[in-house]
N, CA, C and O atoms as a Maestro MAE file, in Angstrom:
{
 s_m_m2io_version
 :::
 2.0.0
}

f_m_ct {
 s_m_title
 :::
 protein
 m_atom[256] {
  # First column is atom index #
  i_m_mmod_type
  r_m_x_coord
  r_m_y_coord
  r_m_z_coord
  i_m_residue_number
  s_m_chain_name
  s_m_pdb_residue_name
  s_m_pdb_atom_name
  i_m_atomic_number
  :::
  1 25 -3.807 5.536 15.998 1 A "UNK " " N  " 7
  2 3 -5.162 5.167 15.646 1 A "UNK " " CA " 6
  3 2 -5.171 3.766 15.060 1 A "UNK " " C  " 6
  4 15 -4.194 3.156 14.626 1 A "UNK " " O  " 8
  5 25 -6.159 3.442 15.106 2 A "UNK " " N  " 7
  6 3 -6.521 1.928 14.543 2 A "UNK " " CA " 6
  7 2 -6.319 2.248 13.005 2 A "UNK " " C  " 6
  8 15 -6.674 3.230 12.353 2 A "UNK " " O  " 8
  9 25 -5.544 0.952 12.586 3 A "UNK " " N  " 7
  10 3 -5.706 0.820 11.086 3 A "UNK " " CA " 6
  11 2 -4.367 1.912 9.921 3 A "UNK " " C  " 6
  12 15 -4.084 1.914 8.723 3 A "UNK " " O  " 8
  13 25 -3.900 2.682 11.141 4 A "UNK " " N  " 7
  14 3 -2.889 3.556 10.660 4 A "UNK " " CA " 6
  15 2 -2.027 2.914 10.952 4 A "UNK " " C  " 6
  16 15 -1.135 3.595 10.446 4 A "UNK " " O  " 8
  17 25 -1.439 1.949 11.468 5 A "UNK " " N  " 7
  18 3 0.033 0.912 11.985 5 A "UNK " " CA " 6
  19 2 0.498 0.614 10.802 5 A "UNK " " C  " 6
  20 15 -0.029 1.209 9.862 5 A "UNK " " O  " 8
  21 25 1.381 -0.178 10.557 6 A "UNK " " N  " 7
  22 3 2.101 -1.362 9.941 6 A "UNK " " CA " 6
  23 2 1.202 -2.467 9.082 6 A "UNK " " C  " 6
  24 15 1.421 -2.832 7.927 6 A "UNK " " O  " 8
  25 25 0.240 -2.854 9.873 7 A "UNK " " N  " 7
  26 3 -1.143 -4.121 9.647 7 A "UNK " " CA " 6
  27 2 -2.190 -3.525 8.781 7 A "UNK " " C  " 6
  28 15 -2.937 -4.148 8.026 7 A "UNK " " O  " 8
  29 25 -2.157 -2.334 8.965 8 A "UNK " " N  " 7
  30 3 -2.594 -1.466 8.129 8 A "UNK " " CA " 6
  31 2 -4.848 -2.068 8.359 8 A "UNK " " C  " 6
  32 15 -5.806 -2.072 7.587 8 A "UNK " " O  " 8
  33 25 -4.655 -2.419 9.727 9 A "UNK " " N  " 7
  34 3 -5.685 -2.901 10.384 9 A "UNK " " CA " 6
  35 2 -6.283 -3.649 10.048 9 A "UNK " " C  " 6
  36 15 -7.513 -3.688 10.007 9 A "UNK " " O  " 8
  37 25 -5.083 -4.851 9.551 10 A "UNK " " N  " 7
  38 3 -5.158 -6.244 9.136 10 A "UNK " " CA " 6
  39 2 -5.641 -7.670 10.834 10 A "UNK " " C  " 6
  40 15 -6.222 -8.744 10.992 10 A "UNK " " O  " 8
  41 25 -4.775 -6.469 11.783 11 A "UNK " " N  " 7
  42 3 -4.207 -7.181 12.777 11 A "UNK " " CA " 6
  43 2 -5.509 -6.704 14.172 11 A "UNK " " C  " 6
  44 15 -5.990 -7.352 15.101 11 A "UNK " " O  " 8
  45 25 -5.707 -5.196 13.663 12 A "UNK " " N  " 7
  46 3 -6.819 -4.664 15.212 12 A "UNK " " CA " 6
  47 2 -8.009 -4.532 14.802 12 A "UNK " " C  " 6
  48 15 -8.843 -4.618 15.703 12 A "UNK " " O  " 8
  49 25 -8.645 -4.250 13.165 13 A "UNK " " N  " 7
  50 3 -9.389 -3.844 12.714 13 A "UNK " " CA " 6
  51 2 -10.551 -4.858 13.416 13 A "UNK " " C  " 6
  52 15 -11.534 -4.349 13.954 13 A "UNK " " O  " 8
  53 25 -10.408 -6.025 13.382 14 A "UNK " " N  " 7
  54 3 -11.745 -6.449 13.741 14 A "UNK " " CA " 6
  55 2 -12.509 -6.232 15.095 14 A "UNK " " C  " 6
  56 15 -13.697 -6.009 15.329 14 A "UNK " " O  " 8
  57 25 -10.863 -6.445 16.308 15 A "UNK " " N  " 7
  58 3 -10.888 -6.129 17.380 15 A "UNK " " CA " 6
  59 2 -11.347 -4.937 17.658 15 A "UNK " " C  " 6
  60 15 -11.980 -4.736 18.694 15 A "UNK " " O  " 8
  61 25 -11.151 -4.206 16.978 16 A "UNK " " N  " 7
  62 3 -11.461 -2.138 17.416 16 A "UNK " " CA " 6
  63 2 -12.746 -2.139 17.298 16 A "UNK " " C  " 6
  64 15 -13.440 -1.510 18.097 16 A "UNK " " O  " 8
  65 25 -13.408 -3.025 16.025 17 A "UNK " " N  " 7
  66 3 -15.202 -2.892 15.885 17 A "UNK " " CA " 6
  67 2 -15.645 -3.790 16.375 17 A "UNK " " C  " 6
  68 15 -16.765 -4.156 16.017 17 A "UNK " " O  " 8
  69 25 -14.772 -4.665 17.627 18 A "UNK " " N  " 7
  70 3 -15.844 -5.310 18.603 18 A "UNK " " CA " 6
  71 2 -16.000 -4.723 19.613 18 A "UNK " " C  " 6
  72 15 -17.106 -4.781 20.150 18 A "UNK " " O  " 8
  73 25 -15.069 -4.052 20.135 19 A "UNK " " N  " 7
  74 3 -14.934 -3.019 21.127 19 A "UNK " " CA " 6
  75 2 -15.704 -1.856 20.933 19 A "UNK " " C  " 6
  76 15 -16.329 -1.357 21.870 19 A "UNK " " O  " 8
  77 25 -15.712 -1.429 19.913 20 A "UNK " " N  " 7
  78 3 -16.740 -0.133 19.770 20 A "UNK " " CA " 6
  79 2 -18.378 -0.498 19.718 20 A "UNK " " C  " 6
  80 15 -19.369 0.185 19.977 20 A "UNK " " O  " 8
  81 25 -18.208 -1.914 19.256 21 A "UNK " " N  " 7
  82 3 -19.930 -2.115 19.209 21 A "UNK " " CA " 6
  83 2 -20.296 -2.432 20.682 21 A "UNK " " C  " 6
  84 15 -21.331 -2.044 21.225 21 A "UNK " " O  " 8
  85 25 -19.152 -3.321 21.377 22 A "UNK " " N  " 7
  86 3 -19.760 -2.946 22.858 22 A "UNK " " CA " 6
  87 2 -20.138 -2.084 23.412 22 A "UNK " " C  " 6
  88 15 -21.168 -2.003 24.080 22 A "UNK " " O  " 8
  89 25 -18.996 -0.970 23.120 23 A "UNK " " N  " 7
  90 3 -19.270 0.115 23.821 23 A "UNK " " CA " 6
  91 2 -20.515 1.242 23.519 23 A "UNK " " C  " 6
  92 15 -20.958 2.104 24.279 23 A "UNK " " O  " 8
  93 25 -20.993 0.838 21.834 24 A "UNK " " N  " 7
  94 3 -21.958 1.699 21.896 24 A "UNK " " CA " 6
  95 2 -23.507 0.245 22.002 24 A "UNK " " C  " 6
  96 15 -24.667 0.480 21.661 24 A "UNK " " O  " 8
  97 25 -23.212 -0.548 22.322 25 A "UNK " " N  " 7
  98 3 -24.522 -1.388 22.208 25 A "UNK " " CA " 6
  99 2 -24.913 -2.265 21.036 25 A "UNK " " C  " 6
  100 15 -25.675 -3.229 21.099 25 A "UNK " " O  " 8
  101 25 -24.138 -1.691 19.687 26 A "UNK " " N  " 7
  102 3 -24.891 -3.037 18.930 26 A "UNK " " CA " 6
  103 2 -23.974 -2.661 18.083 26 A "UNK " " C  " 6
  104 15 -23.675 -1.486 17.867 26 A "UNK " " O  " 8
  105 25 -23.309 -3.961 17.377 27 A "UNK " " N  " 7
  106 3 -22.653 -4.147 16.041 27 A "UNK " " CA " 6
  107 2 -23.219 -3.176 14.867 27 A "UNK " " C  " 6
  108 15 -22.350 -2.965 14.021 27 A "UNK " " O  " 8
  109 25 -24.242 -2.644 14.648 28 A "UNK " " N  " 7
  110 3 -24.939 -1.820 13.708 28 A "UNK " " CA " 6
  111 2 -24.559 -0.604 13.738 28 A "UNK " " C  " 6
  112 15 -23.973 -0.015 12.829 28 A "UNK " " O  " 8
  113 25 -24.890 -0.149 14.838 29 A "UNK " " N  " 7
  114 3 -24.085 1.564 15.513 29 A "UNK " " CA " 6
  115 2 -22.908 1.767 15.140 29 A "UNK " " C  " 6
  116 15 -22.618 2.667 14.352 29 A "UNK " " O  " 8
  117 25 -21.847 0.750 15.783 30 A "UNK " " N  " 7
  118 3 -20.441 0.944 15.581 30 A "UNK " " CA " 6
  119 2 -20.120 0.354 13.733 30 A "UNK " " C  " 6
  120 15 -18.940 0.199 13.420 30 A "UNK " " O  " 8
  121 25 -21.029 0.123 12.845 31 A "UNK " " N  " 7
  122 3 -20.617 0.547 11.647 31 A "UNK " " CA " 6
  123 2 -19.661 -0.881 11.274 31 A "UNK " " C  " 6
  124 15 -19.250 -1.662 12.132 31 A "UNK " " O  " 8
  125 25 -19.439 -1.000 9.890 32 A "UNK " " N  " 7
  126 3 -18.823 -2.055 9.704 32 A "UNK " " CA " 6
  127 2 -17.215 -1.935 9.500 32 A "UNK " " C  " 6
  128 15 -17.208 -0.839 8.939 32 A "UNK " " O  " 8
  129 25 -15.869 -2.308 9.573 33 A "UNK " " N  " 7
  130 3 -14.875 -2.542 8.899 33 A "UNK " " CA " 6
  131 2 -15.012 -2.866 7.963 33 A "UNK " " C  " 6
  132 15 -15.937 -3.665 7.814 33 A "UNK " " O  " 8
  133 25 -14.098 -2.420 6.581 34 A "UNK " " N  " 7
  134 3 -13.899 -2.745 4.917 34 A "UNK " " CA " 6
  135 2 -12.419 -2.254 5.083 34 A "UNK " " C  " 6
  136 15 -12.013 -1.164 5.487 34 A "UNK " " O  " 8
  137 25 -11.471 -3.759 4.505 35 A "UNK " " N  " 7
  138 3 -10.102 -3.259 3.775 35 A "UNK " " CA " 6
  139 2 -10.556 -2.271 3.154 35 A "UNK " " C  " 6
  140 15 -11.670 -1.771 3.309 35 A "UNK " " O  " 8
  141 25 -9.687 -1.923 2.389 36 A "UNK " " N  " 7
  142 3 -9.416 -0.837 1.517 36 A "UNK " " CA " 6
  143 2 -7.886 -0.695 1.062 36 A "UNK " " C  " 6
  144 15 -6.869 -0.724 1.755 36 A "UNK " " O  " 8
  145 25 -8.072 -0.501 -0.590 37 A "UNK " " N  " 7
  146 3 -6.268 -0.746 -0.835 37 A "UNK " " CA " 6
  147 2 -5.762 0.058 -0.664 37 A "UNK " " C  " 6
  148 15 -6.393 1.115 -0.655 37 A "UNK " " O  " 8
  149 25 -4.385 0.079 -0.430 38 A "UNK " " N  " 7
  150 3 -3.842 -1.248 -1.018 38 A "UNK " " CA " 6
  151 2 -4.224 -1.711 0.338 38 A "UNK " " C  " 6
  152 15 -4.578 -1.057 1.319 38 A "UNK " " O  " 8
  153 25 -4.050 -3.161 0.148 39 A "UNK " " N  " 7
  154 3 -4.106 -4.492 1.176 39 A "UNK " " CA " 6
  155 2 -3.137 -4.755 1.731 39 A "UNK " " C  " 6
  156 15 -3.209 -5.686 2.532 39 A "UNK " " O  " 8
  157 25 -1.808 -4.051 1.548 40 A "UNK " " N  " 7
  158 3 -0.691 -4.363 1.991 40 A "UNK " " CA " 6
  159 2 0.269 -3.185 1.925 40 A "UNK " " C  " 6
  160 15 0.491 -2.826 0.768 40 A "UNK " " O  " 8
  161 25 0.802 -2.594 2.731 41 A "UNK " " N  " 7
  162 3 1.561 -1.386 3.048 41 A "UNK " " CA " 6
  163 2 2.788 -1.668 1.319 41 A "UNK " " C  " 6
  164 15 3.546 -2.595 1.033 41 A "UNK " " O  " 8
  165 25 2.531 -0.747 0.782 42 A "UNK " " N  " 7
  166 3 3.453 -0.249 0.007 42 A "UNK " " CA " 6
  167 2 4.281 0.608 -0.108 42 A "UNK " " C  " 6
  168 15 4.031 1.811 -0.038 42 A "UNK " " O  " 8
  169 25 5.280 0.167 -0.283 43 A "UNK " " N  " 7
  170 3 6.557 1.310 0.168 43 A "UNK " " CA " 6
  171 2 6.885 2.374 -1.076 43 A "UNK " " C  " 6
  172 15 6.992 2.008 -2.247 43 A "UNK " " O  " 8
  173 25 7.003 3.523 -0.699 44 A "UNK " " N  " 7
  174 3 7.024 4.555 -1.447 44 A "UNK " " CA " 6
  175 2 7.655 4.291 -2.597 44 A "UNK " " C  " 6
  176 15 7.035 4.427 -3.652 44 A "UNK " " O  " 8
  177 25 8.819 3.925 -2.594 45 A "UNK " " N  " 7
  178 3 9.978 3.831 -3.360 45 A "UNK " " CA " 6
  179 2 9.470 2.888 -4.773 45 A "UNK " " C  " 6
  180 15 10.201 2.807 -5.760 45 A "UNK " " O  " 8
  181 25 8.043 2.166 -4.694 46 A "UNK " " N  " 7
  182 3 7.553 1.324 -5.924 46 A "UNK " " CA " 6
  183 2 7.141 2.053 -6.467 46 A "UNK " " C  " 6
  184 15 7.161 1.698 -7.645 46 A "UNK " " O  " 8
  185 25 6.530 3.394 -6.309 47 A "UNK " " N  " 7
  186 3 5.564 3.990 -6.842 47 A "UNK " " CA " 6
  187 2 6.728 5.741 -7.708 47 A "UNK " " C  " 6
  188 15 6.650 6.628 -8.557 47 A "UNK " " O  " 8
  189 25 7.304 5.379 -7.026 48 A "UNK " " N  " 7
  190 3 8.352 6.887 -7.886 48 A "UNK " " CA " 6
  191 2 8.498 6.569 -9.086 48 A "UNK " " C  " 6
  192 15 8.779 5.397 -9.337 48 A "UNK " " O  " 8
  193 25 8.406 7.153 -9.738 49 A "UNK " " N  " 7
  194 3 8.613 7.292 -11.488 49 A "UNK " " CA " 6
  195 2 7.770 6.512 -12.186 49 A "UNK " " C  " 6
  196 15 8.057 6.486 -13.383 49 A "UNK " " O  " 8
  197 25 6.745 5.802 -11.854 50 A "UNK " " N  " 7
  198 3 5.458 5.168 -12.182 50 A "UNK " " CA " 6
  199 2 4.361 6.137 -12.468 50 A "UNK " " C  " 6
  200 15 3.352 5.782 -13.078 50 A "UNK " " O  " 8
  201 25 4.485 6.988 -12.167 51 A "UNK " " N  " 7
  202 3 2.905 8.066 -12.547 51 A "UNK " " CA " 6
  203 2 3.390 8.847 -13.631 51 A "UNK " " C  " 6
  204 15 4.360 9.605 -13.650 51 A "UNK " " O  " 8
  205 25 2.423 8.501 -14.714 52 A "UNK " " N  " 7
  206 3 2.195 9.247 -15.808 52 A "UNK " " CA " 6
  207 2 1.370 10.427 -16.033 52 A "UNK " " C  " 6
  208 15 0.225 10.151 -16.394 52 A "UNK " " O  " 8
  209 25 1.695 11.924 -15.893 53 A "UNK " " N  " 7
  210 3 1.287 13.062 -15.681 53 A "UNK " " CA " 6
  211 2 0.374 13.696 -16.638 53 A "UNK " " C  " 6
  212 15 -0.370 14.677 -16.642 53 A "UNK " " O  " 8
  213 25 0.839 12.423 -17.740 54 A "UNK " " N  " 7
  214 3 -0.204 12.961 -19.299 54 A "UNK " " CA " 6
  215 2 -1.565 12.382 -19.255 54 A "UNK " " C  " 6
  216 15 -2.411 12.725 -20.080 54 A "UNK " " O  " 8
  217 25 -1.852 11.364 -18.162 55 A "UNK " " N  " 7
  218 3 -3.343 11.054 -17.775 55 A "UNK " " CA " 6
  219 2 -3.656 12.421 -17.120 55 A "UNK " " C  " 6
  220 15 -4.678 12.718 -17.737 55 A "UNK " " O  " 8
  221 25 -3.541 12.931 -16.691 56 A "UNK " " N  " 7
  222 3 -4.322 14.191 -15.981 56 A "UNK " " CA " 6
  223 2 -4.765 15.066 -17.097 56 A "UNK " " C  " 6
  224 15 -4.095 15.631 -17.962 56 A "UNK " " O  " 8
  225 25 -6.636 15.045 -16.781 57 A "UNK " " N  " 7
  226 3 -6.703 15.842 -18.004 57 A "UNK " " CA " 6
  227 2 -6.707 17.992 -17.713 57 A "UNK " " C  " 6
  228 15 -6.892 18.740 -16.753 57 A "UNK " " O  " 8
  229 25 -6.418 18.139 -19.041 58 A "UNK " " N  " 7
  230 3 -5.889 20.055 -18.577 58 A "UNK " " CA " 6
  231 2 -7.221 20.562 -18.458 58 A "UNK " " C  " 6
  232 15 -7.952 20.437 -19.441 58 A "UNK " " O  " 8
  233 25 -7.680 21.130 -17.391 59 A "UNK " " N  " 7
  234 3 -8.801 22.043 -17.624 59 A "UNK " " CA " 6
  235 2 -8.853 23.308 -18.261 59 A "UNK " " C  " 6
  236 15 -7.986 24.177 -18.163 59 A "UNK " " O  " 8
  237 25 -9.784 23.370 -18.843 60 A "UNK " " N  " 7
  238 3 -10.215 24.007 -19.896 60 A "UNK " " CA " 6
  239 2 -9.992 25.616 -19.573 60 A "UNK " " C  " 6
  240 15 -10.710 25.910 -18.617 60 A "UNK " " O  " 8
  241 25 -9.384 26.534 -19.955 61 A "UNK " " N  " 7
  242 3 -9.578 27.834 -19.399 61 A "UNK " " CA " 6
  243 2 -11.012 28.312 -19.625 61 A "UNK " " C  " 6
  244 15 -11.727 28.135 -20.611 61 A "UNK " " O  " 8
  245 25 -11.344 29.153 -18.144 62 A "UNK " " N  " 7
  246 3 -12.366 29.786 -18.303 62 A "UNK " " CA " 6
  247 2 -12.705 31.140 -19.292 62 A "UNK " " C  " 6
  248 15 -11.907 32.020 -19.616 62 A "UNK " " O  " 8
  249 25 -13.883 31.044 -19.598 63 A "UNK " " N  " 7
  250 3 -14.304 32.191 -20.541 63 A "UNK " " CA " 6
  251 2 -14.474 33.361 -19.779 63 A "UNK " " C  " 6
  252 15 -14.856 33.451 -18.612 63 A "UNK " " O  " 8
  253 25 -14.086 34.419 -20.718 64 A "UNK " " N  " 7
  254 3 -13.786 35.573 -20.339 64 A "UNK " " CA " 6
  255 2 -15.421 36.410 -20.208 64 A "UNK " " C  " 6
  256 15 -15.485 37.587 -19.851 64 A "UNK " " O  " 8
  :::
 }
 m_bond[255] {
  # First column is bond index #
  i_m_from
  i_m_to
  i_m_order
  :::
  1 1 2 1
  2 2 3 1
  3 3 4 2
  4 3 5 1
  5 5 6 1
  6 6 7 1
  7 7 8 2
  8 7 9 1
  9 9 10 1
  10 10 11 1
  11 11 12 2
  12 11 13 1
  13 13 14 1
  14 14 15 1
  15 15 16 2
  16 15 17 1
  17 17 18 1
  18 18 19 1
  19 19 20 2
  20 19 21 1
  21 21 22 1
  22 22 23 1
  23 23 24 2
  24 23 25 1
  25 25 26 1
  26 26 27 1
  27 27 28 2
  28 27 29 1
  29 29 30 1
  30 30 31 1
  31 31 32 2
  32 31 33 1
  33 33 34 1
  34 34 35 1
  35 35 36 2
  36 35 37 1
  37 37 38 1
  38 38 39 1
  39 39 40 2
  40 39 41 1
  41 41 42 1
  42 42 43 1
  43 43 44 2
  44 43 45 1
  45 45 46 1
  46 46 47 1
  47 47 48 2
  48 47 49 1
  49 49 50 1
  50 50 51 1
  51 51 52 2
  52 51 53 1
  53 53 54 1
  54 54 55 1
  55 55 56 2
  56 55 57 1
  57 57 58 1
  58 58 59 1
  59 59 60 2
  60 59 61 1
  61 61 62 1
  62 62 63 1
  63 63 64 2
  64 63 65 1
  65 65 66 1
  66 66 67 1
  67 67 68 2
  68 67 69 1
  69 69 70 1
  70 70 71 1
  71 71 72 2
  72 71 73 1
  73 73 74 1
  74 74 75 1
  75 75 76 2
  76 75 77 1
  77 77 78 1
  78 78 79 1
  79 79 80 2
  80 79 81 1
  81 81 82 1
  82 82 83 1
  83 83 84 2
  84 83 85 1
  85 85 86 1
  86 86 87 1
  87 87 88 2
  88 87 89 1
  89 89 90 1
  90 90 91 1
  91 91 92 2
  92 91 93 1
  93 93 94 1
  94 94 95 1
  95 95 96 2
  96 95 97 1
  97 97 98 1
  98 98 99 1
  99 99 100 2
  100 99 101 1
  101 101 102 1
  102 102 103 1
  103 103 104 2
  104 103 105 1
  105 105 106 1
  106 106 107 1
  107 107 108 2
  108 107 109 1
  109 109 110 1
  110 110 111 1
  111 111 112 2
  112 111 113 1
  113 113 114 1
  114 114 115 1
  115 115 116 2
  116 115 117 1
  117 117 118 1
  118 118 119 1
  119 119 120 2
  120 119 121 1
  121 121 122 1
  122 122 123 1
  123 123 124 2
  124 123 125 1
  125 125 126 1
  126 126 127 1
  127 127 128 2
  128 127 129 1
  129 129 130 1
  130 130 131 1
  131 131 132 2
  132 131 133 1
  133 133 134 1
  134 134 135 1
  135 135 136 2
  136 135 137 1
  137 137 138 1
  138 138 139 1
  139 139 140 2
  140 139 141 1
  141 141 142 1
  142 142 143 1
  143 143 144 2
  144 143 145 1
  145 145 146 1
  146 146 147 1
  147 147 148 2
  148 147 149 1
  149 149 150 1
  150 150 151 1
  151 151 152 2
  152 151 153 1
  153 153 154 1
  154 154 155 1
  155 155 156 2
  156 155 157 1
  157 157 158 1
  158 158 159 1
  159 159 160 2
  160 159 161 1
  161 161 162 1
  162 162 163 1
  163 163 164 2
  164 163 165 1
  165 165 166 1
  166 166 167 1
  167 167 168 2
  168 167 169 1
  169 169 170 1
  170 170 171 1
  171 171 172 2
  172 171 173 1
  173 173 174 1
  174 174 175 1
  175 175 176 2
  176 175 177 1
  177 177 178 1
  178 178 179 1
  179 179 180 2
  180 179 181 1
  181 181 182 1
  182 182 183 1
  183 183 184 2
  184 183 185 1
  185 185 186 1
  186 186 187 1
  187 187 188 2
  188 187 189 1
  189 189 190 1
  190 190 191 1
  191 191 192 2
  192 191 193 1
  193 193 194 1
  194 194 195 1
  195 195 196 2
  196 195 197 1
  197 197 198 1
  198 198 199 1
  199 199 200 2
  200 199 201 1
  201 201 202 1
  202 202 203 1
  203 203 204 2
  204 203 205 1
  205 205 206 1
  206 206 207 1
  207 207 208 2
  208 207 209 1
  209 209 210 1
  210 210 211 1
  211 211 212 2
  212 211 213 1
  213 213 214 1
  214 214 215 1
  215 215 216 2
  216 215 217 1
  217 217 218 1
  218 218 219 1
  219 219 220 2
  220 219 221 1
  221 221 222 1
  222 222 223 1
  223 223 224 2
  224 223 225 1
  225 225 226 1
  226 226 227 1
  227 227 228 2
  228 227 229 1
  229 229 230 1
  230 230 231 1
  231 231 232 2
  232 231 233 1
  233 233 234 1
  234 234 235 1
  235 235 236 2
  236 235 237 1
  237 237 238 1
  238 238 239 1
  239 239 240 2
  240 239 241 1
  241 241 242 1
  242 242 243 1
  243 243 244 2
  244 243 245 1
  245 245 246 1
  246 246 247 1
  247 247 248 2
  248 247 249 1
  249 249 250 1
  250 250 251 1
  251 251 252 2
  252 251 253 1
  253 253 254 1
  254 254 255 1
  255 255 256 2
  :::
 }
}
């Protein structure tokens, strides 16, 4: 699919929504492209042992 690669649809994204607006008739229909982060493929291995589990807040037990 578009935007799932490597480019992270840095590289087809614009191309895919010129092609789709052709194909459905108008740039409006086929909807706009927006990055979205990250902006750049991040590799797993930055993110291990970086998340702090004590931000998650505990929900509350329900009443009986």
């Amino acid at each position: 699919r578009c935007g799932m690669g490597p480019c992270q649809g840095r590289m087809c994204g614009e191309t895919a929504a010129t092609l789709l607006a052709r194909h459905l008739g108008s740039r409006e229909a086929a909807g706009y492209w927006t990055g979205r982060p990250p902006l750049r493929p991040v590799p797993l291995a930055d993110l291990l042992g970086r998340f702090d589990y004590a931000d998650i807040p505990v929900p509350m037990p329900a009443p009986l």
